[in-house]
Backbone bond lengths (Angstrom), bond angles and torsions (degrees), N, CA, C in turn:
res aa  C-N    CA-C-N  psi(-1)  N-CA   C-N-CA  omega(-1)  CA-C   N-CA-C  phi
1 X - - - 1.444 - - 1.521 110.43 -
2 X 1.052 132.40 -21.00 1.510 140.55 -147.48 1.909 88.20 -115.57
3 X 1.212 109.93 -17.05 1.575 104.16 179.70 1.415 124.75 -92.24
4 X 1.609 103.99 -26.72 1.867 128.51 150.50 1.423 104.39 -38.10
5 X 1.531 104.78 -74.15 1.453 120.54 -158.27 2.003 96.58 -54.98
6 X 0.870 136.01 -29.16 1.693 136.80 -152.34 1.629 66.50 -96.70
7 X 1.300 145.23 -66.04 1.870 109.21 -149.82 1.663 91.71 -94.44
8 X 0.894 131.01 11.41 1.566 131.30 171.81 1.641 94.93 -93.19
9 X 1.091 140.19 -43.65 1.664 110.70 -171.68 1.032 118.60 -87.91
10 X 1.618 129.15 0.93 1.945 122.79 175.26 1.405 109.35 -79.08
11 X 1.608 95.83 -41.69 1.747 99.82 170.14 1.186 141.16 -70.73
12 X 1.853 108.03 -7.80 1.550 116.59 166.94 1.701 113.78 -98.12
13 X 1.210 93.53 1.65 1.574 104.03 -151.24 2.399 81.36 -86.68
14 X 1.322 60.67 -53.35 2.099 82.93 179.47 1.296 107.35 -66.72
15 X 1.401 139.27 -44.48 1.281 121.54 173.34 2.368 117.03 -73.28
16 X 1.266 90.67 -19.59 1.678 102.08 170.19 1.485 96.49 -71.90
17 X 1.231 136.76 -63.31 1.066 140.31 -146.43 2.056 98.50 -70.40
18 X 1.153 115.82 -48.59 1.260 121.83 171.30 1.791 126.62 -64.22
19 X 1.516 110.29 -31.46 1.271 113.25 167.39 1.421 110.70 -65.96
20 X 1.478 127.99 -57.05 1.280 151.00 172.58 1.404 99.47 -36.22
21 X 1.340 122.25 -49.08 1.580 116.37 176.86 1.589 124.92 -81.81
22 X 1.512 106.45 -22.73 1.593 119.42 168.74 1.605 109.85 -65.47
23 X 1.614 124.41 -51.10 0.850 139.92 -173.41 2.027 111.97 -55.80
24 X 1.047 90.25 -76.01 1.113 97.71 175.28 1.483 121.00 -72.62
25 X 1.507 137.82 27.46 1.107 156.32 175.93 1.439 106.79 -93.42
26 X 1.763 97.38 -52.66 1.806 113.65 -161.63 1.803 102.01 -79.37
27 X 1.265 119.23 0.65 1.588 124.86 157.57 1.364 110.61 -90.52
28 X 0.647 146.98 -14.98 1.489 136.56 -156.61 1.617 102.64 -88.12
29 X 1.313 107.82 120.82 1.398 118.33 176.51 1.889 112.30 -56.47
30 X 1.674 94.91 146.79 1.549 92.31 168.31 1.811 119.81 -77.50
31 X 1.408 93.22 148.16 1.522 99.07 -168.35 1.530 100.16 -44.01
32 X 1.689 118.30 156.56 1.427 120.15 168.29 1.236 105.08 -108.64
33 X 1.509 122.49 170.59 1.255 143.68 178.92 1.783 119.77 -69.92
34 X 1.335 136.41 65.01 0.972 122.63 -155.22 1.548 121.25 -48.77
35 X 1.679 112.00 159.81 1.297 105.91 -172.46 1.551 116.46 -67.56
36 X 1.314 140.21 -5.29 1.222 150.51 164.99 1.261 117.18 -73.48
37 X 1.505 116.72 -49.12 1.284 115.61 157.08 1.933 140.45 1.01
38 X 1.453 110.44 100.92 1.503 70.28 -169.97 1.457 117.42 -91.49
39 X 1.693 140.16 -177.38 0.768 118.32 -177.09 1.509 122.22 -106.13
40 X 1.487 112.89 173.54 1.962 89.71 -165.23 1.627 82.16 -127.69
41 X 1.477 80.94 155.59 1.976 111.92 -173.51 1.512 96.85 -128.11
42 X 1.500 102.10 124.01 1.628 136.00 166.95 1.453 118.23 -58.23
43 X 0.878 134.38 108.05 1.875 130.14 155.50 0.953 139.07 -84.42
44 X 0.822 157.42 -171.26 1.707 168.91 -163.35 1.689 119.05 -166.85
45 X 1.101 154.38 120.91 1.403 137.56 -159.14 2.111 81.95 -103.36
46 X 1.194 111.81 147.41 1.408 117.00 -176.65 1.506 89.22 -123.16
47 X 1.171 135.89 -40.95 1.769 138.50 -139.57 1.758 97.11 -74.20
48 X 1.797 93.42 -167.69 1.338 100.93 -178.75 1.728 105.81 -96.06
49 X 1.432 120.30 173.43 1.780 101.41 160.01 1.468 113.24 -62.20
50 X 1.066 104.00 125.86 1.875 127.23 178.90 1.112 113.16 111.29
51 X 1.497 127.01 5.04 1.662 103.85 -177.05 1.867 81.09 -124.96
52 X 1.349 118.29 60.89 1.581 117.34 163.82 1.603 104.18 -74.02
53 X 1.120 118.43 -71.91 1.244 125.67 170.14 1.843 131.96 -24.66
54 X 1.422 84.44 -4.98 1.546 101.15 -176.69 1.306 119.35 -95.18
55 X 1.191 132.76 78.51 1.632 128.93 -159.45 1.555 109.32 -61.82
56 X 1.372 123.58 3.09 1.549 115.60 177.60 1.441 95.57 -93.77
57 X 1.243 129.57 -22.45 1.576 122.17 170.39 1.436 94.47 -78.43
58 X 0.790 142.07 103.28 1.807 145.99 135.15 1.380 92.75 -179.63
59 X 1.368 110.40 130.40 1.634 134.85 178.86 1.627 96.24 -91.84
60 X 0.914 107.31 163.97 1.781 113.73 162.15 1.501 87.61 -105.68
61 X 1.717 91.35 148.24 1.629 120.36 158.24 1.480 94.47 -131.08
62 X 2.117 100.37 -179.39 1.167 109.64 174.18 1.440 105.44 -83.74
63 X 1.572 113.60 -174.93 1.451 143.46 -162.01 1.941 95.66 -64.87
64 X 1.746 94.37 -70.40 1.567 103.26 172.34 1.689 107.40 -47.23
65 X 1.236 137.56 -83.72 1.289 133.06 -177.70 1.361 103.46 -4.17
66 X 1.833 117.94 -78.72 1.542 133.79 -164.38 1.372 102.72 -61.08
67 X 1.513 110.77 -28.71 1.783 95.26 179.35 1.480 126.26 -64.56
68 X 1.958 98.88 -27.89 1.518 110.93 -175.14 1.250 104.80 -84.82
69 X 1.551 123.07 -28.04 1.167 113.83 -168.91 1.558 131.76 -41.40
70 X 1.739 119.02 116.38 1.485 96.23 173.82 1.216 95.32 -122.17
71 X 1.558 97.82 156.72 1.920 99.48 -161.71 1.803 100.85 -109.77
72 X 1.184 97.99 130.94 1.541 139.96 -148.34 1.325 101.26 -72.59
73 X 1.524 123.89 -9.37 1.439 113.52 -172.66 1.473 120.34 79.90
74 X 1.505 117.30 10.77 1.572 123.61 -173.82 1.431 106.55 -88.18
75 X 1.310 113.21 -49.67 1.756 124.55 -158.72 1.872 88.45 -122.49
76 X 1.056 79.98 167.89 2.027 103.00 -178.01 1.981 74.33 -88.06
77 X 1.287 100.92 -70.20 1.884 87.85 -172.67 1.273 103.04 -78.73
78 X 1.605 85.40 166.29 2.029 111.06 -171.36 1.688 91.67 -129.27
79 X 1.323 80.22 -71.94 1.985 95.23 -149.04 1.547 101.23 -156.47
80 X 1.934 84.34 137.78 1.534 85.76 -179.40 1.685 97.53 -146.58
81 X 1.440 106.13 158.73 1.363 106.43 166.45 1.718 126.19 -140.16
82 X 1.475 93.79 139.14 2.032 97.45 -164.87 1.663 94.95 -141.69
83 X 1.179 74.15 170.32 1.679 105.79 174.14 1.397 126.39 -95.09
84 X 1.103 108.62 -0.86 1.713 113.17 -179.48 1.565 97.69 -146.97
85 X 2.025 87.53 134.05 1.554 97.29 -170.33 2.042 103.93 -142.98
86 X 0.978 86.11 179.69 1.882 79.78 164.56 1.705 98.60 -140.49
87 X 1.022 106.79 -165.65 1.117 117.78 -169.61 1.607 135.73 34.10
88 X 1.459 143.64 -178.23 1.352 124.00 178.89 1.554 104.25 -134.28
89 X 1.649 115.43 -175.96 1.297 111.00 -170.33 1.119 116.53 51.13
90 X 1.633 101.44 -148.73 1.603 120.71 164.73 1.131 114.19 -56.99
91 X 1.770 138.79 -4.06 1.301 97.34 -159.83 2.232 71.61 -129.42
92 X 0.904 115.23 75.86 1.368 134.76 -163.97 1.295 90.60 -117.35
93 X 0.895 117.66 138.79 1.831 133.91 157.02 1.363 124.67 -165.28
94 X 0.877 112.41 151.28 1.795 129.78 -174.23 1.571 110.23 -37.62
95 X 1.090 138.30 120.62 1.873 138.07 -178.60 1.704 83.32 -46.65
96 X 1.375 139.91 -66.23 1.164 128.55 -157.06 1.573 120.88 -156.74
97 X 0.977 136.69 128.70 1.702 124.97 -157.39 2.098 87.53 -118.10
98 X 0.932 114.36 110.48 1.229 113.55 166.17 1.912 112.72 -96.15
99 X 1.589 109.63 168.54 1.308 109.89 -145.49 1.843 105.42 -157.62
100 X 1.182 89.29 136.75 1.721 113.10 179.75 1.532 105.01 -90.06
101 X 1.216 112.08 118.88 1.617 107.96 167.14 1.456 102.72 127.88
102 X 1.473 96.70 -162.87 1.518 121.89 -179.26 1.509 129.91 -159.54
103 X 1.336 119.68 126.13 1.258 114.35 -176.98 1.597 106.18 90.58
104 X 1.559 99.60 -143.15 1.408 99.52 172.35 2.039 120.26 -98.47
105 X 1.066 92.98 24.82 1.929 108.96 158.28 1.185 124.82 -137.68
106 X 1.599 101.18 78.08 1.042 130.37 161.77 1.769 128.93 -100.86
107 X 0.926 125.20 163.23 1.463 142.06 -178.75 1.213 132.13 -145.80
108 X 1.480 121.34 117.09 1.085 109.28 -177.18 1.565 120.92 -77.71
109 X 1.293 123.04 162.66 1.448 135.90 -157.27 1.570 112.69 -153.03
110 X 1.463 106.29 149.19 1.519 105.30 -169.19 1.269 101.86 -82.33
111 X 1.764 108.53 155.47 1.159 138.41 -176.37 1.693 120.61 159.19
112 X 1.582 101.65 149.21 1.914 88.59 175.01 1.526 125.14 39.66
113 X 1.399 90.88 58.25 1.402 128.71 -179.09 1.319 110.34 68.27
114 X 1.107 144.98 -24.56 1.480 136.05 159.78 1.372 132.43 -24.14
115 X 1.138 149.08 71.36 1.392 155.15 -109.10 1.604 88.74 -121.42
116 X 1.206 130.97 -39.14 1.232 124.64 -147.04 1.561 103.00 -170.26
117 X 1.400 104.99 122.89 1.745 114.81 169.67 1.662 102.56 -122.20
118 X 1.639 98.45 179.10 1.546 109.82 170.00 1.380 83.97 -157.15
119 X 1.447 94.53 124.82 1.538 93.57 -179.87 1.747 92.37 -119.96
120 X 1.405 116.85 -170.28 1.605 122.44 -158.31 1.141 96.90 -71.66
121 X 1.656 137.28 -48.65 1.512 116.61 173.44 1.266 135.62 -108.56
122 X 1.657 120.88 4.62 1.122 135.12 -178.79 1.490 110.17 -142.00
123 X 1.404 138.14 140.70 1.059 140.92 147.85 1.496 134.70 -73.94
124 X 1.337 139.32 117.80 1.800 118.43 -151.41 1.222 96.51 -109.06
């Protein structure tokens, strides 16, 4: 009886030890946004090809919008998102959209807080 019990307690010991970690897993709050954190602002490119570089062509949208966004093949820019902006509301735009190219094939590209673009055929 005492020779049961020796391969019976690694395997309860291991299935306790794994519930105990499932359990207390499914509480655990989602990470928060620390207060240092900075925060990021959504765009929209509105302009023609060549005026990417133009931060009064890009509207802000929300987070969801930019997540669905798929870019249509119209403009070299789509959508971009940064951390540095001027203005508020509607009349909000990016501190600065810097850009790959020349003329009217251009692309925007990260930098100076720009974290993230989707431009018409690649996302950077």
């Amino acid at each position: 009886m005492n020779l049961n019990f020796r391969r019976i307690l690694p395997v309860f010991a291991i299935a306790t030890g794994v519930a105990l970690v499932t359990v207390t897993s499914a509480f655990k709050e989602a990470p928060k946004a620390k207060a240092g954190d900075p925060t990021e602002y959504y765009f929209i490119f509105n302009g023609s090809n060549g005026q990417e570089a133009d931060e009064s062509q890009w509207s802000p949208i929300d987070e969801t919008t930019y997540d669905l966004t798929d870019c249509p093949n119209q403009f070299r820019g789509c959508a971009l998102r940064t951390t540095t902006v001027t203005g508020t509301g509607a009349n909000m735009h990016p501190a600065q959209v810097d850009v790959t190219g020349s003329g009217t094939n251009i692309s925007p590209v990260t930098g100076d807080g720009v974290d993230q673009v989707k431009n018409r055929n690649t996302s950077y």
